[in-house]
C-alpha positions as CSV (number, residue, x, y, z in Angstrom):
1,X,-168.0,-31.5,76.0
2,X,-166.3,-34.1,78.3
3,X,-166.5,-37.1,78.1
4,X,-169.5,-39.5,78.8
5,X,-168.4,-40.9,81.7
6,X,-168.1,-37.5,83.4
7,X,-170.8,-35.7,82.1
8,X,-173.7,-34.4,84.1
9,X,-176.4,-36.5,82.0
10,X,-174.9,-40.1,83.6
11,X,-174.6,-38.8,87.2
12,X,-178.7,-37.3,87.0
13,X,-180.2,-39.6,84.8
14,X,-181.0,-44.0,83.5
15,X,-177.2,-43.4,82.2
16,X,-175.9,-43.9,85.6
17,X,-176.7,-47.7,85.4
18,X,-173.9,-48.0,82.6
19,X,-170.8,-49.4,82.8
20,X,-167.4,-48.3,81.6
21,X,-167.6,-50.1,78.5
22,X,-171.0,-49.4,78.0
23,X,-169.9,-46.2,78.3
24,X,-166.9,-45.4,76.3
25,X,-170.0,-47.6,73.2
26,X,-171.9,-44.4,74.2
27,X,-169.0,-42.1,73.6
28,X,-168.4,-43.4,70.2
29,X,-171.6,-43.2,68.6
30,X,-173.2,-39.5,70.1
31,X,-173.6,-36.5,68.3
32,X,-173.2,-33.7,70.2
33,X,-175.2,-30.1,69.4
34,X,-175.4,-26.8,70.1
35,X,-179.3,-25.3,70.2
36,X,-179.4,-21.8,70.5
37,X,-181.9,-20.2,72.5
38,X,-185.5,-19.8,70.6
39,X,-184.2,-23.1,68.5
40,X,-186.1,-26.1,68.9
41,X,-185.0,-29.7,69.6
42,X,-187.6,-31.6,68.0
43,X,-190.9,-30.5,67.4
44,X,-194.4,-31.9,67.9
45,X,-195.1,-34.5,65.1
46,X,-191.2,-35.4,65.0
47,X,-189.9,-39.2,64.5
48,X,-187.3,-39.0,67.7
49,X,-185.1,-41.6,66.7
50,X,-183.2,-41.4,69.9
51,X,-182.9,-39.7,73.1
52,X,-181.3,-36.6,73.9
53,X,-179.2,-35.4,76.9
54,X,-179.0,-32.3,78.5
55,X,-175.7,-31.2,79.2
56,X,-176.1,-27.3,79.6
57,X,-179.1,-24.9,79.5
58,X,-182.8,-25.4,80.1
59,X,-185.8,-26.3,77.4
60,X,-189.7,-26.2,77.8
61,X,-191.5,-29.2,76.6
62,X,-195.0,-27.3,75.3
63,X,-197.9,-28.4,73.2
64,X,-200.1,-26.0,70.3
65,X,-203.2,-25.8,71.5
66,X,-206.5,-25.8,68.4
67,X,-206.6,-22.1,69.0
68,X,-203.0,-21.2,68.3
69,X,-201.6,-20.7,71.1
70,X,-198.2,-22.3,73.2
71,X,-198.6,-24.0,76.3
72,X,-195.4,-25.3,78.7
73,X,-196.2,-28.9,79.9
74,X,-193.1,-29.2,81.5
75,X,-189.3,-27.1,81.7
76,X,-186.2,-29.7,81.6
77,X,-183.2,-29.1,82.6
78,X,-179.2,-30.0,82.1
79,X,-179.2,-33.7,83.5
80,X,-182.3,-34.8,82.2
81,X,-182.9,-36.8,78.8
82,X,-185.4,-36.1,76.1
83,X,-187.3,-38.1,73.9
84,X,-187.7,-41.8,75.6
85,X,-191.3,-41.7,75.8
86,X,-191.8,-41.4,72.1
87,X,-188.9,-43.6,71.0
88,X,-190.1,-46.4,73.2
89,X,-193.4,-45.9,72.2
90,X,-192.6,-45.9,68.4
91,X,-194.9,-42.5,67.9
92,X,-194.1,-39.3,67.1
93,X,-193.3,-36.6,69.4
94,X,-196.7,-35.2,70.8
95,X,-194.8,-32.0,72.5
96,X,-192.1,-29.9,71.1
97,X,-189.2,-29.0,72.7
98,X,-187.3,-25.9,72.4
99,X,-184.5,-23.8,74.3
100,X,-185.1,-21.1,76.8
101,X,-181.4,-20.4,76.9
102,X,-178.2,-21.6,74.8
103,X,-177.9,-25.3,75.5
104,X,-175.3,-28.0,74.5
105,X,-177.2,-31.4,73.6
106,X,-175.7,-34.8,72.8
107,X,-178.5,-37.8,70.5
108,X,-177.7,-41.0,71.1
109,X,-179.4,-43.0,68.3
110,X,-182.3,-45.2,68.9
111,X,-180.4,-48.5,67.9
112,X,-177.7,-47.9,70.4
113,X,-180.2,-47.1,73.3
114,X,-182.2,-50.3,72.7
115,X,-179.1,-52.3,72.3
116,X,-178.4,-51.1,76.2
117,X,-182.1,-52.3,76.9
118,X,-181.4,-55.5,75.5
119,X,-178.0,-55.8,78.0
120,X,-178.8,-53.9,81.4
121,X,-181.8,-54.4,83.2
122,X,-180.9,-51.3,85.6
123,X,-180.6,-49.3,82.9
124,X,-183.9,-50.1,81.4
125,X,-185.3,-50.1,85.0
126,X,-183.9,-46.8,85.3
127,X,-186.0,-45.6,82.4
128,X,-189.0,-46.8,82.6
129,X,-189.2,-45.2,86.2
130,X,-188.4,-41.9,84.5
131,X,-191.2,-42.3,82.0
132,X,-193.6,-42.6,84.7
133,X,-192.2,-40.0,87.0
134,X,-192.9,-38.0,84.1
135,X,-196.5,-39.8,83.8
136,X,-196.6,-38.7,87.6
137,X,-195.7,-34.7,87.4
138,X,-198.4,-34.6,84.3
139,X,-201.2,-36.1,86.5
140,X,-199.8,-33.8,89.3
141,X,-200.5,-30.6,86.7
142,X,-203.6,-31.6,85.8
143,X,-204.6,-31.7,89.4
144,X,-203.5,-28.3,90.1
145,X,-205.2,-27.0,87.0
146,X,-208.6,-28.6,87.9
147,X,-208.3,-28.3,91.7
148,X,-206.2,-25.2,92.4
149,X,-207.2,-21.0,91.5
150,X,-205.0,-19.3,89.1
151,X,-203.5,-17.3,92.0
152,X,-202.4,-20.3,93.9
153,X,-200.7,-21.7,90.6
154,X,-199.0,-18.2,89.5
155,X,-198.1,-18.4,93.5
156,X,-197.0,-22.2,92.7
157,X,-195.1,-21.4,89.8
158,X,-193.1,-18.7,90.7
159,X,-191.6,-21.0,94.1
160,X,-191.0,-23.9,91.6
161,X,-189.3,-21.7,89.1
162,X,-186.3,-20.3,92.2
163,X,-186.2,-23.3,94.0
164,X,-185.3,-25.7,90.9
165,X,-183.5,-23.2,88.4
166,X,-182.6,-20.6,90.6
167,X,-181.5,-16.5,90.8
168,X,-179.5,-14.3,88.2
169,X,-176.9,-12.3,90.3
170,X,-179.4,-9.2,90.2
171,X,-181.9,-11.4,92.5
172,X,-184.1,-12.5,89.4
173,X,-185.4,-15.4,88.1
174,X,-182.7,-17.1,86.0
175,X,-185.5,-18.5,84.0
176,X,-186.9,-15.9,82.1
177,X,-190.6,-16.8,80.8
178,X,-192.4,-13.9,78.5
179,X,-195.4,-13.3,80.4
180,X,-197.6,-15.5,77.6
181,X,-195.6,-18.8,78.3
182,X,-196.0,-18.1,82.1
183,X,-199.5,-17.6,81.4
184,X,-199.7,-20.9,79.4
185,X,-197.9,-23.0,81.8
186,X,-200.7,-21.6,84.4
187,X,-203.2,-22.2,82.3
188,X,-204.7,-18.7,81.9
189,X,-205.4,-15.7,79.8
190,X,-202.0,-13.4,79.6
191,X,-204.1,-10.4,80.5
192,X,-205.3,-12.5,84.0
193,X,-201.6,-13.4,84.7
194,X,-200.4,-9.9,83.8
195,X,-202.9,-8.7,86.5
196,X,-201.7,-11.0,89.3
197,X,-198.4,-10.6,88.7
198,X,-198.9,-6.9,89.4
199,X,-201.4,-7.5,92.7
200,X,-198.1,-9.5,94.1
201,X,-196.0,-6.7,92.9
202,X,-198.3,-4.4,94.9
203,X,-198.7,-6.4,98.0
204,X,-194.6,-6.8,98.2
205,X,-194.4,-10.8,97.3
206,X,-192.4,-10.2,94.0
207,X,-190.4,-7.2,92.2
208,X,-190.4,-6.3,88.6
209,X,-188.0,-5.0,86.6
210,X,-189.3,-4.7,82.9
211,X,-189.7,-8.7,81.7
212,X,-187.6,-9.5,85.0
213,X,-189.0,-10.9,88.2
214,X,-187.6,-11.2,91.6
215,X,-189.2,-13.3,94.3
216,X,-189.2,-11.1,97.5
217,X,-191.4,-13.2,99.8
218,X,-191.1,-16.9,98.9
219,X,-192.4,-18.2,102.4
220,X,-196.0,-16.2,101.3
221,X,-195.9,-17.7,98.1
222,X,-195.5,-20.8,99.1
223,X,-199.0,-20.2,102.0
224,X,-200.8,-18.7,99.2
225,X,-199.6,-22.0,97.0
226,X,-200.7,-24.8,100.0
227,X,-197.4,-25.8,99.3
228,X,-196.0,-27.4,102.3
C-alpha cells in the first residue's frame, strides 16, 4: 500500500483535512489488511475501536433480520471509511460489514482518530458531515421502500449499481450480488426478484448470463425508476 498521503482514502474521504504531519502520525500507527472476499470486517455487535479505510475492493454494510435472513443497508466502496458512526457513538456495530470482492483495508485506532478531533476542526467537520450523509442515504432508502413498487427499486438498483461501481469487460455488472442479497437490498422475497429480473430480461432492459447481469437499456431503467 502507498503511503497515506497518496492513498485514495485521503483524496475521497474526512482524511483530506489532514496535514502532512498529521499525516506521516497516521502512517505510523495503521495497520493495514487484507479481507478476502466472503470475509467480514467487523460484524454486527462488534466494539470498532477505530475506523477503517478503503483502499481497494467493495463491502456491503447488511443487517440480520429476526427471521434469518441478510439484508444490504448500504455497498461502500475504496475511498470511503468504515466504522465512525459506532466509534463516535461508543456502541457496538449495529450492521456488519463484509467483502464482495478481495479488498486491502488499513484501521486506524480509536485513540489516534480522536486525538485528530481534538486538533483539526476540518477534519472533525469533515466527519461528522459524513455521518449524516450516511443518516441522509438511510432516510433516502426507507423512502424508496415505503414509497416506491419493487419494480421501480429492482429498476433503481440495477442504474445505481453501473453508474457507481461500473462494468466487467464482458458488459456486466462488476458488482456481482447473488440474487438473495439483491433481493434483500430491494426489500423483497428472492422468488419476486428472480421473477422481475426475468420480465426485464424478456422485455430487452437487461441480459443474463448465468449469476451475471448486463444492463442493456439503462435510459428505461432509469423512467421505470422516476429517476431523473
Amino acid at each position: 500500500m502507498g503511503k497515506c498521503e497518496q492513498c485514495i482514502v485521503r483524496e475521497f474521504s474526512s482524511l483530506k483535512a489532514l496535514n502532512k504531519d498529521e499525516l506521516i502520525k497516521l502512517a505510523e500507527c495503521k495497520t493495514s489488511h487484507t479481507i478476502k472476499k466472503g470475509n467480514p470486517i467487523f460484524e454486527e455487535g462488534d466494539i470498532v475501536n477505530g475506523v477503517y479505510c478503503i483502499t481497494t475492493g467493495t463491502c456491503k454494510l447488511s443487517k440480520l433480520s429476526a427471521n434469518g435472513k441478510d439484508q444490504i443497508i448500504k455497498l461502500v466502496k475504496a475511498g470511503e471509511l468504515l466504522g465512525q458512526r459506532s466509534m463516535i457513538s461508543d456502541e457496538p456495530a449495529n450492521l456488519s460489514a463484509v467483502a464482495l470482492e478481495d479488498m486491502e483495508v488499513c484501521f486506524i485506532p480509536k485513540s489516534e482518530v480522536l486525538s485528530m478531533f481534538d486538533n483539526n476542526n476540518q477534519f472533525s467537520m469533515n466527519m461528522m458531515k459524513t455521518i449524516c450523509g450516511d443518516l441522509k442515504d438511510a432516510d433516502e432508502h426507507m423512502i424508496s421502500i415505503s414509497q416506491k413498487t419493487v419494480k421501480e427499486r429492482l429498476a433503481e438498483t440495477l442504474v445505481y449499481l453501473q453508474e457507481t461501481f461500473g462494468k466487467n469487460e464482458d458488459g456486466s455488472l462488476h458488482i456481482q450480488l447473488s440474487r438473495e442479497e439483491l433481493a434483500g437490498m430491494i426489500g423483497t422475497a428472492t422468488e419476486s426478484c428472480i421473477r422481475l429480473l426475468s420480465d426485464f430480461n424478456k422485455i430487452g432492459l437487461i441480459g443474463l448470463i448465468g449469476k451475471k447481469i448486463i444492463i442493456k437499456d439503462i435510459a428505461k431503467l432509469k423512467r421505470i425508476a422516476d429517476i431523473v
